[in-house]
N, C-alpha and C positions, 0 to 999 in steps of 0.2 A: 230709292228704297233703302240704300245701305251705301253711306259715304264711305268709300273703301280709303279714298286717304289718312281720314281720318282713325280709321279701324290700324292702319297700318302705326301710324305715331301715335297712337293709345298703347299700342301692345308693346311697342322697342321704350316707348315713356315707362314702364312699369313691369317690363321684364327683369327678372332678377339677374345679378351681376353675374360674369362667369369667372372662372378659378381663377387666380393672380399666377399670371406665365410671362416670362419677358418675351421680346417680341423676338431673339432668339429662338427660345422654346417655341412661340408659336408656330412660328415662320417653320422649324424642323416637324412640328403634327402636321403642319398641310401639307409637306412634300410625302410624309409617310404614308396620311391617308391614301393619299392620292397614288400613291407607288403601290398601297396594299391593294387600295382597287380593282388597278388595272393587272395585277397578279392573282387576283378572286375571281376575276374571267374565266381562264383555263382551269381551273380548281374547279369552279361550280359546273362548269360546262365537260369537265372529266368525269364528274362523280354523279350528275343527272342523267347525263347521255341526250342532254338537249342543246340545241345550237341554234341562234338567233336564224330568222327567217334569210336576211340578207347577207347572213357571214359576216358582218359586223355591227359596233355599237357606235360608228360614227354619227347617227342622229340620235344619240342617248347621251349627254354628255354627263361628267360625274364633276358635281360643284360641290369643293371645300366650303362649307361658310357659318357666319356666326351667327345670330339667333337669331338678329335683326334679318338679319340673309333668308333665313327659313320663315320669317313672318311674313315676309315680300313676298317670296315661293310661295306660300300656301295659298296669301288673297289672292296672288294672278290665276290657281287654279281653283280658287271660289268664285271669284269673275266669271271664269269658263264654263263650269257645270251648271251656275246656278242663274246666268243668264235668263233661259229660256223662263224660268218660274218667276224673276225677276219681273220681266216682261209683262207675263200674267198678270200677276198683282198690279203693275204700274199704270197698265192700262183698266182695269179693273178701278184702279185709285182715281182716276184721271175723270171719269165719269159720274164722282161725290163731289157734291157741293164742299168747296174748299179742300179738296183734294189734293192740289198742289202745294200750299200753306202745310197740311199734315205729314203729306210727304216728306219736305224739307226737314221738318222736326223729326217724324221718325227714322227718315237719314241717317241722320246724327245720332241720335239716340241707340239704334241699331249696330253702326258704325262703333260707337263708343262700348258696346257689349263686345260685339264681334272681338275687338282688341283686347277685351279682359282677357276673356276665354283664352284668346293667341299668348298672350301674355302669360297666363299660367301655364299654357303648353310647352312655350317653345323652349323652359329646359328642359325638360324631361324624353326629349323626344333624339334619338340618338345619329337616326338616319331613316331616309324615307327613301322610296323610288314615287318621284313624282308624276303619277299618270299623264293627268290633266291638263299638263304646263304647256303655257300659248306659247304661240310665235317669238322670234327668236328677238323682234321687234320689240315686244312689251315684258320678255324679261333678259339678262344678259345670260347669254349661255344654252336659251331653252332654245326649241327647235320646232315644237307640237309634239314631239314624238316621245315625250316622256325624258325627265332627268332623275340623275341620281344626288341626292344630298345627302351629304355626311355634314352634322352640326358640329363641330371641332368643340368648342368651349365643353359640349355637352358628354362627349365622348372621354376628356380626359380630364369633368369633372367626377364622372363614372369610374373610372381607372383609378385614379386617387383615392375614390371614397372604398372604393373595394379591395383597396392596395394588393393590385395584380402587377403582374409583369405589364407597362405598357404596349410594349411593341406588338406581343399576342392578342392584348384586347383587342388594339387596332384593327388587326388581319379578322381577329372573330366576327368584329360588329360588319366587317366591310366584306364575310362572305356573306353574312345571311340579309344584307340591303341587295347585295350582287347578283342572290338567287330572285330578287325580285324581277331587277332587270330581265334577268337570262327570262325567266315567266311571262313576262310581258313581249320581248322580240324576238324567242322563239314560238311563242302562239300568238298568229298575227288577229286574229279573231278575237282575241280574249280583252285586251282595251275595247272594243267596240258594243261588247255584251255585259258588260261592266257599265258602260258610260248610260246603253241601252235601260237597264236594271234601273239607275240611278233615276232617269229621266222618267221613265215609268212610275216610278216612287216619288219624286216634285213634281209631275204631273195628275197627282189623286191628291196630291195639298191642298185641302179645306183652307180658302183663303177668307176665309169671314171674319171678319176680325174680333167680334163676338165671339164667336166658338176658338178662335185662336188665343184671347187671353184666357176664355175660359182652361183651357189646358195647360198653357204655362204657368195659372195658380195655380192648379193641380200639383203643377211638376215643384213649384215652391214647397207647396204645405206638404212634398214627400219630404223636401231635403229640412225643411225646419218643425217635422214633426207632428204640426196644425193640420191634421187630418179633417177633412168636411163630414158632419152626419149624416149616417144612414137616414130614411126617410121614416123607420122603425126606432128612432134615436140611439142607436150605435155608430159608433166611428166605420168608415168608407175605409174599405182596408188596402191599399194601394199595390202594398208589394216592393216598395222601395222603388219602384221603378223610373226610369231614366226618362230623361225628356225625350229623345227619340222614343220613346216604346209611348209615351202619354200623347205626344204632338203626332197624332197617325189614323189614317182610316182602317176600318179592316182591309179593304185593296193592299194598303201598303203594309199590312204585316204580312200578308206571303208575298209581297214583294223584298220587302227582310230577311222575312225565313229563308227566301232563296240566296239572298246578298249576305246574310251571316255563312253559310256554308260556303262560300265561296271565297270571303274573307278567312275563313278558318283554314283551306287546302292551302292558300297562300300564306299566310299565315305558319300554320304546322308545316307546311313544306321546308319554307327558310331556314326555321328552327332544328327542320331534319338534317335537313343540308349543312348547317353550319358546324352541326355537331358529328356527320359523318365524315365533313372533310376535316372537320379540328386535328383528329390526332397524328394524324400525318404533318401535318403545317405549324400548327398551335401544339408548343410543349407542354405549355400548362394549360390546356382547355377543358380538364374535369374538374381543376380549382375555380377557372373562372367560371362554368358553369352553374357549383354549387353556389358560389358565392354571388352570381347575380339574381340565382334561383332564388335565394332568399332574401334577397331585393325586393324582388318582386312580391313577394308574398308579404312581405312585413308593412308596405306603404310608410304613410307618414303621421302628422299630428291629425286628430280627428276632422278637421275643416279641410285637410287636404282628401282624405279618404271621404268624407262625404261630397266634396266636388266630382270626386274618382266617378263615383256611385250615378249621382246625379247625369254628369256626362259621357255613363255608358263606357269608361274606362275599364272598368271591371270585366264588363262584359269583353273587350279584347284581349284581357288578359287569359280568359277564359278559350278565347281561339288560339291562342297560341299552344297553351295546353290540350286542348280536345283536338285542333286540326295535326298536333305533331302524333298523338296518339293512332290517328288514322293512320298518319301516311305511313307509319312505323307499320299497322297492322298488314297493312298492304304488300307493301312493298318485302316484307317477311312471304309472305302469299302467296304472292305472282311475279316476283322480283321488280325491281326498278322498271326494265322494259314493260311490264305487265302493266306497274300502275303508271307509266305515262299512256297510257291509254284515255288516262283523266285529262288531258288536254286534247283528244281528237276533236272534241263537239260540245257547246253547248249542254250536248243530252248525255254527254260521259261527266260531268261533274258530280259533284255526289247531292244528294239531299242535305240536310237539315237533318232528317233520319239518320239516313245514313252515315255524318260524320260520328255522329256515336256508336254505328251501327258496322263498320267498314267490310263485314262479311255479307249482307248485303247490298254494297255496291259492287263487292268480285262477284255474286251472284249474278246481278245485273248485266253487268259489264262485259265478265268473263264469260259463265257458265251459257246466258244465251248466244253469243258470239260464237260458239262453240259446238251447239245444240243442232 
């Protein structure tokens, strides 16, 4: 269904180059990163009051790497989540006359998308904690239990372009990746409800492949404007909306709505976090703040903003803003210990509602707890 090697040397073929650094220079970012990481441990785990399940992060390893490195990472944990739905279809395929023949082509054809897409990602992308990552087997370094990537090229083409202090940017980007980790191995449940969600949502995948092109036109004539008419002869008013939000059943929009709010706690939590622990550690982390803030808000030439759009970019930009808003409300509220209460359960995260809402989920949360 999806030649992943191919996906993989599509995307390192037509990734954009990274900054010109001798291999000095380089060689001194990957020991920094790597130094500031393991220095954003005790920072984020000081200032959360949260501490990995097992008292360490030896099955969480933290990989330096360059883009190519991060395109690897992501397809080994596209492999793993998307297996099961994979499957689905293959067998589903398997039982068309000439099923095998289509396969093969759309493969490739898949495969060679998948890669764009990677390919326009993998600069812009700074540092991830990678959930998903297989065995330690099928990538160097992973474990299953989750790793942390810091993309080097992308981190100190960021720093250059926002001409900050390096060395602060470094420690910045690498607490608010670090509070992912600490999120993930101090809530041992939270990858499993995660993966859960996900599985629930490729599992209500309308896989017809009639009704599936139907929607990826759809999701075209948003980004190129070719709206379809109404059946009253006005234009279908879409909404600009993203391929995720066009390619979905109703099942899987409150499957969404659940999984947006929870990417938003994670999300705005980081954000909280990086910026509570900044002024202690980070001397200049109110210039770099402004100055990345306005990164973010400005985008790029109109074809990069309309890929943004199309790919539901926007839309995390938007978590990052609306989930720091939360935890900020919170955490003002019922103090830090109060709102880690949002990690006891599944049933303590917040709504969709309520991240806009964050007075009631202390309602919720607190006031019946209480009651």
């Amino acid at each position: 269904m999806v030649d992943w090697n191919l996906a993989v040397a599509t995307a390192i073929r037509f990734a954009r180059s990274g900054p010109e650094v001798s291999q000095d220079e380089a060689r001194a970012a990957v020991q920094e990163l790597r130094r500031h990481a393991k220095a954003s441990e005790e920072h984020v785990r000081a200032f959360t009051r949260m501490a990995p399940a097992g008292g360490e992060f030896a099955d969480t390893p933290v990989l330096v790497v360059d883009r190519a490195g991060w395109v690897r990472a992501n397809v080994a944990g596209f492999r793993t989540v998307l297996g099961p739905l994979l499957d689905k279809m293959r067998s589903r395929r398997s039982a068309t006359p000439g099923g095998a023949v289509l396969g093969a082509v759309g493969g490739k054809v898949t495969g060679v998308e998948l890669g764009m897409l990677l390919s326009f990602l993998s600069s812009r992308v700074l540092g991830q904690y990678e959930t998903f990552a297989p065995a330690s087997r099928d990538l160097p370094g992973g474990t299953g239990g989750g790793q942390l990537l810091l993309v080097a090229p992308n981190i100190v083409h960021v720093e250059r372009e926002l001409d900050v202090d390096p060395h602060d940017f470094r420690l910045w980007v690498c607490l608010h990746e670090e509070t992912h980790r600490t999120q993930f191995t101090a809530v041992p449940w939270l990858r499993d409800h995660l993966e859960s969600e996900i599985q629930a949502f490729l599992g209500e995948t309308d896989v017809d492949p009639a009704t599936l092109l139907e929607r990826l036109r759809e999701a075209a004539q948003s980004l190129t404007g070719n709206r379809p008419e109404h059946p009253d002869g006005g234009p279908v008013e879409r909404g600009g909306r993203s391929i995720v939000e066009l390619v979905q059943t109703p099942a899987q929009r409150e499957i969404l709505a659940r999984l947006t709010a929870v990417m938003s706690l994670l999300e705005g939590h980081a954000d909280f976090v990086m910026d509570g622990v900044g002024p202690s550690v980070v001397p200049s982390v109110a210039e770099i703040r402004e100055k990345f803030q306005k990164r973010r808000a400005s985008g790029a030439g109109r074809l990069d903003q309309a890929l943004r759009k199309l790919l539901g970019l926007d839309a995390k930009l938007r978590q990052y803003r609306d989930g720091e808003r939360f935890v900020r409300a919170v955490v003002g509220e019922v103090g830090m210990d109060g709102f880690n209460r949002v990690w006891t359960s599944p049933n303590t995260l917040p709504t969709k509602a309520e991240i806009h809402k964050p007075a009631d989920w202390v309602a919720r949360v607190h006031r019946k707890a209480e009651s």
